[in-house]
ROKOLTI-582091 format. One record per residue: x, y, z of N, C-alpha, C in turn; residue in one letter. Coordinates in steps of 0.1 Angstrom, whole numbers, padded with zeros to 4 digits, always signed. Layout:
# ROKOLTI-582091
XYZXYZXYZa ...
END
This chain:
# ROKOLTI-582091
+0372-0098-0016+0365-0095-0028+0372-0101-0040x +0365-0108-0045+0368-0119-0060+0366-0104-0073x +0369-0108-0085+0368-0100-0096+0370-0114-0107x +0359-0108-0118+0358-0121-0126+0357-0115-0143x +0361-0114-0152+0365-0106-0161+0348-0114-0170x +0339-0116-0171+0329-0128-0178+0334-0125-0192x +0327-0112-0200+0337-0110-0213+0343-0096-0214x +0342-0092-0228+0349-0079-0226+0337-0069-0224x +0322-0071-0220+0314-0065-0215+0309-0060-0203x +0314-0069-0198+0311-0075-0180+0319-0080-0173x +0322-0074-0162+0326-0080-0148+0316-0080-0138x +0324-0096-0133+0313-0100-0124+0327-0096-0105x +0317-0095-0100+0326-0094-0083+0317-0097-0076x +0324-0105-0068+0319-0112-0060+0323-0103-0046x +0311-0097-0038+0314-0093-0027+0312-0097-0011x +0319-0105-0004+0317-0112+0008+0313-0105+0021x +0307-0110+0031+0301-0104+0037+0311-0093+0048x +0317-0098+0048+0329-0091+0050+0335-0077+0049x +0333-0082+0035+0337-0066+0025+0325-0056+0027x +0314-0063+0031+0305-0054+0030+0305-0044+0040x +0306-0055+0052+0308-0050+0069+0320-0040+0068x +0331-0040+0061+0337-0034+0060+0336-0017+0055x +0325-0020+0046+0329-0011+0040+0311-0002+0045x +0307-0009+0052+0297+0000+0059+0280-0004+0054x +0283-0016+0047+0269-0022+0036+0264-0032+0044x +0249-0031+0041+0242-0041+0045+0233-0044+0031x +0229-0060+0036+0221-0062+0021+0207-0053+0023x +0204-0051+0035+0196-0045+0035+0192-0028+0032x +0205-0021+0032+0209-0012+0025+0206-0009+0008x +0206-0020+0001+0201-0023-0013+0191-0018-0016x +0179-0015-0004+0165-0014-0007+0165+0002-0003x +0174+0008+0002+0175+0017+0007+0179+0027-0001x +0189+0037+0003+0192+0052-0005+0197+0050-0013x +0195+0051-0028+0199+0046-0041+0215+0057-0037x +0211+0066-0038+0229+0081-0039+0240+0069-0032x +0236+0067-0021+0245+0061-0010+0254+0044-0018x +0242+0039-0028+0245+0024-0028+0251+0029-0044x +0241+0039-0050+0255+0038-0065+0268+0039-0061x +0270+0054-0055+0282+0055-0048+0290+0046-0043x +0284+0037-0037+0292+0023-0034+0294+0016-0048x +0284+0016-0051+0288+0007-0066+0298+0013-0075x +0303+0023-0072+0313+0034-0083+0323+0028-0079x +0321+0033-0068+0337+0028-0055+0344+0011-0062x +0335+0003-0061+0342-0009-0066+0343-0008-0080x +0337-0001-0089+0339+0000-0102+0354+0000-0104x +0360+0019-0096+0371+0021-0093+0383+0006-0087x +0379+0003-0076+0390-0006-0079+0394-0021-0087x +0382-0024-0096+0386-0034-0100+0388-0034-0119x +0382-0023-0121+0387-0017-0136+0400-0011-0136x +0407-0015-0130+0421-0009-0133+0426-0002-0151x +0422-0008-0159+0425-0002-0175+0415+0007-0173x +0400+0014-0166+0395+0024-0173+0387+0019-0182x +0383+0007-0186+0377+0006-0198+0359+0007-0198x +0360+0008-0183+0341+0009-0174+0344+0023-0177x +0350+0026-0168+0346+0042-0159+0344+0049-0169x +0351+0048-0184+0349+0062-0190+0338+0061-0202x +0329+0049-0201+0316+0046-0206+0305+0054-0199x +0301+0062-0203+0284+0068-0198+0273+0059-0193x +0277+0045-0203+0264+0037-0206+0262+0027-0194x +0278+0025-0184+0276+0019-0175+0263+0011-0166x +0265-0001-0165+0246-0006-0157+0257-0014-0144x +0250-0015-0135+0252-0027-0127+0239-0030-0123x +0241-0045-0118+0229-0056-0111+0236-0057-0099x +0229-0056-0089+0229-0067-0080+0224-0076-0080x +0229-0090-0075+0222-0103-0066+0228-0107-0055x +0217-0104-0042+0222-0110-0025+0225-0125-0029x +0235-0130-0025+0236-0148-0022+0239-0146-0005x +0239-0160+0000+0239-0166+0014+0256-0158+0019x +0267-0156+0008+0279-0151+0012+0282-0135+0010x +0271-0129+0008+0274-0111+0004+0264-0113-0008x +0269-0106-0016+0263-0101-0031+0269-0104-0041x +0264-0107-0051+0275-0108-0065+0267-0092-0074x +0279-0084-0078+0277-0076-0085+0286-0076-0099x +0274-0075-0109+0276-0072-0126+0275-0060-0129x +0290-0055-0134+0291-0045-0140+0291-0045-0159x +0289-0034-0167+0283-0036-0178+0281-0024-0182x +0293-0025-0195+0290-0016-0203+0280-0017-0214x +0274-0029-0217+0267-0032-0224+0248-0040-0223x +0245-0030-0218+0232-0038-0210+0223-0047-0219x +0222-0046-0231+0220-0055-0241+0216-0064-0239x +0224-0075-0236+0225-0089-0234+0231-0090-0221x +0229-0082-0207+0231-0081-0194+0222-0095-0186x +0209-0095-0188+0204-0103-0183+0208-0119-0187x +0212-0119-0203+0215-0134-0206+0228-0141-0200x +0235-0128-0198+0252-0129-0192+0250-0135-0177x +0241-0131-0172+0240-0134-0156+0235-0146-0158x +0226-0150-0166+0216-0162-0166+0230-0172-0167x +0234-0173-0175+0242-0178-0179+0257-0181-0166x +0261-0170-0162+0275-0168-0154+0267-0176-0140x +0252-0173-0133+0250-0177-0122+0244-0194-0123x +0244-0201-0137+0237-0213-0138+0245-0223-0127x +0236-0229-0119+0242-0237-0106+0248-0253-0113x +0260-0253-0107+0269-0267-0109+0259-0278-0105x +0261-0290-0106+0255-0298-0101+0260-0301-0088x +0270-0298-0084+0275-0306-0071+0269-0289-0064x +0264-0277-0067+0263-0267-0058+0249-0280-0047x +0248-0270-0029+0241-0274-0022+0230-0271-0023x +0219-0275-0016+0206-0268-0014+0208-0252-0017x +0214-0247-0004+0213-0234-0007+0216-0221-0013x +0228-0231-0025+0229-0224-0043+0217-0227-0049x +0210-0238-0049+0197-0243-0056+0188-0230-0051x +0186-0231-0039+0173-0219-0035+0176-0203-0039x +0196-0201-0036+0195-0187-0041+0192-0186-0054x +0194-0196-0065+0195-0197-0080+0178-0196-0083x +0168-0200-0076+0155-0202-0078+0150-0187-0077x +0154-0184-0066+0148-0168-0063+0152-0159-0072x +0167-0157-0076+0173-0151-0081+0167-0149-0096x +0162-0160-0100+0154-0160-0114+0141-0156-0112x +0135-0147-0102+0120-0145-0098+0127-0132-0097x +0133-0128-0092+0145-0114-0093+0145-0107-0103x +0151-0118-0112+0154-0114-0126+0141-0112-0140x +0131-0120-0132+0119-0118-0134+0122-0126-0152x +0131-0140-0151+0132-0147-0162+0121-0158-0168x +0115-0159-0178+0111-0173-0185+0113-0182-0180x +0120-0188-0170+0125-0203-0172+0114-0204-0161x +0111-0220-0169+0104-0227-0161+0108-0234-0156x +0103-0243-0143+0103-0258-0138+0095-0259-0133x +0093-0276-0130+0082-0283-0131+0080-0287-0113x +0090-0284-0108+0088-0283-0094+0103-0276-0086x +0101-0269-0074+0110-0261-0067+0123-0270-0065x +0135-0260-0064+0146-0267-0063+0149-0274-0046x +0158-0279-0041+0157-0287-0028+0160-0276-0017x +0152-0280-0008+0158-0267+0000+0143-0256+0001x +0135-0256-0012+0125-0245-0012+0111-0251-0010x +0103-0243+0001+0092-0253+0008+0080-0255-0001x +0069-0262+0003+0060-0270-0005+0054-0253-0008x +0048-0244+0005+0041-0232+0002+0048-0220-0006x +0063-0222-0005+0072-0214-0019+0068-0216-0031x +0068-0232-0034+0067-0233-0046+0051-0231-0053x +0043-0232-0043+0027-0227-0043+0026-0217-0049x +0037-0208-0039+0032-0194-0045+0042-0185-0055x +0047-0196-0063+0056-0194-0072+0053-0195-0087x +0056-0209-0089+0055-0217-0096+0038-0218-0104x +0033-0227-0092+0020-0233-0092+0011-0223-0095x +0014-0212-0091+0005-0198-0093+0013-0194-0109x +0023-0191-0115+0021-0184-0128+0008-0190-0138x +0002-0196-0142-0011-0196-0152-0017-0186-0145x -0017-0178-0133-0028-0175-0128-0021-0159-0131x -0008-0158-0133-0004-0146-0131-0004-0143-0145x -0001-0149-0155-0001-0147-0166-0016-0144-0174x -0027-0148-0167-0043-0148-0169-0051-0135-0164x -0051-0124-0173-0057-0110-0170-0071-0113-0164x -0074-0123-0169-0089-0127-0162-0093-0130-0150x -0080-0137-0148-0081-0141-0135-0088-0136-0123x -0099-0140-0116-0105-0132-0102-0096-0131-0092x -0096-0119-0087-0084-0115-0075-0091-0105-0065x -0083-0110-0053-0090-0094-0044-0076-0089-0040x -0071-0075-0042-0059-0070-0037-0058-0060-0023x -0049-0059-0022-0047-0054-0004-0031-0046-0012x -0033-0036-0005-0021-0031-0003-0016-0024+0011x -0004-0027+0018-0002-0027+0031+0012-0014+0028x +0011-0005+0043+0018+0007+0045+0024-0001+0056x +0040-0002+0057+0047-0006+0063+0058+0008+0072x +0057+0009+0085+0065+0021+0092+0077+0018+0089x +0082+0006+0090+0099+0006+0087+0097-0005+0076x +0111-0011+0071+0108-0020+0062+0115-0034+0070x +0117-0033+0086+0120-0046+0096+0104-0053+0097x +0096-0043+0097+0082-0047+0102+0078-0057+0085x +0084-0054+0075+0084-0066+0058+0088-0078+0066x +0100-0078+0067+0107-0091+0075+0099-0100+0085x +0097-0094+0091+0090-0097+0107+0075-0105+0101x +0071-0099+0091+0054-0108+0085+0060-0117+0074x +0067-0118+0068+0073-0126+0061+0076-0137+0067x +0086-0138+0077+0091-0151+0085+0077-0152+0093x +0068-0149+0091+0054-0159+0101+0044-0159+0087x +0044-0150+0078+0032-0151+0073+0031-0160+0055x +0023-0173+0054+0025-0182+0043+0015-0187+0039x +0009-0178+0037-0009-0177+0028-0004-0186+0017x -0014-0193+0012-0016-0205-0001-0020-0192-0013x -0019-0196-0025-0026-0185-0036-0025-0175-0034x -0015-0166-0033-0011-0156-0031+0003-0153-0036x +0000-0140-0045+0010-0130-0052+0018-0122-0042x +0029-0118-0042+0028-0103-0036+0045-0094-0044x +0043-0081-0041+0048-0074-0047+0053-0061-0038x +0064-0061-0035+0067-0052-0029+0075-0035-0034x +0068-0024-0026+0070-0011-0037+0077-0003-0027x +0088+0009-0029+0095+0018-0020+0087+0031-0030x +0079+0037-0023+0075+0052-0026+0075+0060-0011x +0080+0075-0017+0081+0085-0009+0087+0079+0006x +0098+0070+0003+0104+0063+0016+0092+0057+0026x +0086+0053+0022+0082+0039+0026+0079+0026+0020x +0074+0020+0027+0076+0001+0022+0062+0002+0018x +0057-0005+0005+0047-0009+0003+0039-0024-0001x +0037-0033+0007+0029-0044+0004+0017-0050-0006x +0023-0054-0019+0005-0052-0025+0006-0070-0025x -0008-0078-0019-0014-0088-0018-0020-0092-0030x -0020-0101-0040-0031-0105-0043-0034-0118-0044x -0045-0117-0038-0050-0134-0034-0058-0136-0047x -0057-0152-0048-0065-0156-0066-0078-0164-0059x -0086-0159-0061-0104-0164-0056-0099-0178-0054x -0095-0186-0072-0101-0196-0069-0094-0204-0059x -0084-0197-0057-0075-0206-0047-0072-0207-0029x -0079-0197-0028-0084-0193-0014-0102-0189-0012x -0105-0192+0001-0126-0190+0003-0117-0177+0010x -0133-0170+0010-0132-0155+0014-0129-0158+0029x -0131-0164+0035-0124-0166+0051-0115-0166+0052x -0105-0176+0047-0094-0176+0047-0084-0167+0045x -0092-0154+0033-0085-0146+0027-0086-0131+0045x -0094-0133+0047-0101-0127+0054-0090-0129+0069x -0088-0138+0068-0083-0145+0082-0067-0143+0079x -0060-0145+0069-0049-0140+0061-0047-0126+0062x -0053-0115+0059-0055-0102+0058-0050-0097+0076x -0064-0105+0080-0062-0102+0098-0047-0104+0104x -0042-0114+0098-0024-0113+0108-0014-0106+0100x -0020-0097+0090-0009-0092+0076-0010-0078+0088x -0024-0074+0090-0025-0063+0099-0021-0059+0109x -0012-0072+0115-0005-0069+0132+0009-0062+0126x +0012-0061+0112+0027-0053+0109+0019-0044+0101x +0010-0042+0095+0013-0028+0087-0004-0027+0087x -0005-0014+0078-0021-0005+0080-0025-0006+0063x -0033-0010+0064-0044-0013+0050-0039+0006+0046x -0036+0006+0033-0038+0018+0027-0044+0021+0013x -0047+0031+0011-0060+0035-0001-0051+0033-0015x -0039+0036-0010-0037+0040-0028-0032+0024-0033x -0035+0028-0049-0034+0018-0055-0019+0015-0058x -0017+0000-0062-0005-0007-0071+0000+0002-0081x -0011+0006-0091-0009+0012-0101+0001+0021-0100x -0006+0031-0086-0003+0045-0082+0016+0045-0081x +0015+0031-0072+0028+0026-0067+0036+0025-0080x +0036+0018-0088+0041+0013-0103+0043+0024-0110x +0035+0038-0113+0038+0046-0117+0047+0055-0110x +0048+0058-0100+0056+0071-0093+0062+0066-0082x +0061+0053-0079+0074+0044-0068+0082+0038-0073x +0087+0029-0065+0093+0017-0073+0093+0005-0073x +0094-0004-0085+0088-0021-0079+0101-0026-0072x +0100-0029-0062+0116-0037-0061+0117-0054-0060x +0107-0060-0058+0102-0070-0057+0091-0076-0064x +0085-0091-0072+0077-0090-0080+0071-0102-0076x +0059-0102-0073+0054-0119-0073+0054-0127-0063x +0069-0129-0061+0071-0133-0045+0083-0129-0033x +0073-0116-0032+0083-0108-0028+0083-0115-0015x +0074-0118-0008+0073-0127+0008+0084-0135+0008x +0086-0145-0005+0097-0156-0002+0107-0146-0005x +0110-0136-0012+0121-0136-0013+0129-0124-0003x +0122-0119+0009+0122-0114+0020+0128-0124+0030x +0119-0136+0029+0119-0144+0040+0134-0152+0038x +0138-0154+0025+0153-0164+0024+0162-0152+0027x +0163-0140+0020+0178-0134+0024+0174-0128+0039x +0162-0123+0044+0168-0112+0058+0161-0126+0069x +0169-0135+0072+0165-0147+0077+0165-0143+0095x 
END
């Protein structure tokens, strides 16, 4: 486990997969029992604030971000200017490989930032960037025609498992944890898929999870978002 002082607002730590295994974490645990993972998040507060100068702030925040080697966690007594700190501390070197380029792409769909580009970083596939990129006018356009689906998942392995097979063109997705389950919400943009296709799409979403009644909204209001947009890719790069 690394410790990185960024200013006198934030520490960054770097946690290896290692430490995690160690210490009983999975990244997949993140999506899981919040008690269980602040707890873990205190825990390293404790040993790398040695002066005290976190712990006896109220206002304390932490971020997570999964990378390919563990997690990097931002601590922060200042949440203010939290997101520009990270934007900034995680900007990829030039000599980083593909797969800093792809964590650095997601991670800003994560962080749910402004920045644009004009095409996906190397490493990230033609139908990523489809349904990334090529799709925001459509996400930013209330007008937009859409038909949505929202999918009731029994575990959140059965997310994983349609992820790594499933890579519909023009399609959103957004993934919600209410009342401890996984929730899938679809939304396909008319003009970018015929109703067959959508149709035909829908049909292999249904070999992992059960079409259910309630709405996004419902989800948004009294669950939680944990994923936004492309929540598919961003399932399919970390639980590989």
């Amino acid at each position: 486990m690394e410790m990185e002082r960024i200013n006198e607002d934030t520490i960054r730590v770097l946690i290896g997969n290692d430490d995690l295994n160690e210490r009983g974490i999975r990244v997949l645990d993140l999506l899981g029992n919040h008690k269980q993972i602040e707890s873990f998040f205190y825990s390293i507060l404790e040993e790398v604030d040695v002066d005290h100068q976190f712990q006896d702030n109220d206002a304390v925040t932490f971020q997570v971000l999964p990378n390919r080697n563990g997690l990097e966690l931002f601590i922060s007594k200042n949440s203010e200017n939290l997101q520009d700190t990270i934007a900034k501390a995680t900007q990829p070197r030039p000599e980083d490989d593909s797969d800093d380029q792809v964590s650095d792409y997601l991670r800003r769909k994560l962080m749910q930032t402004d920045t644009d580009q004009s095409e996906a970083p190397q490493g990230v596939s033609q139908n990523e960037a489809k349904d990334t990129n090529d799709l925001e006018p459509y996400l930013d356009d209330p007008d937009t025609p859409t038909k949505e689906y929202v999918l009731k998942f029994k575990q959140f392995e059965d997310v994983v498992s349609l992820a790594k097979i499933f890579r519909p063109e023009g399609l959103a997705s957004n993934l919600f944890k209410y009342r401890d389950n996984y929730y899938l919400e679809l939304v396909f943009f008319v003009d970018q898929s015929s109703a067959a296709t959508i149709k035909d799409d829908v049909a292999v979403a249904l070999e992992y999870a059960d079409l259910d009644r309630i709405t996004a909204d419902v989800l948004l209001e009294h669950g939680e978002k944990i994923m936004s947009n492309a929540a598919l890719e961003t399932v399919r790069h970390y639980f590989k």
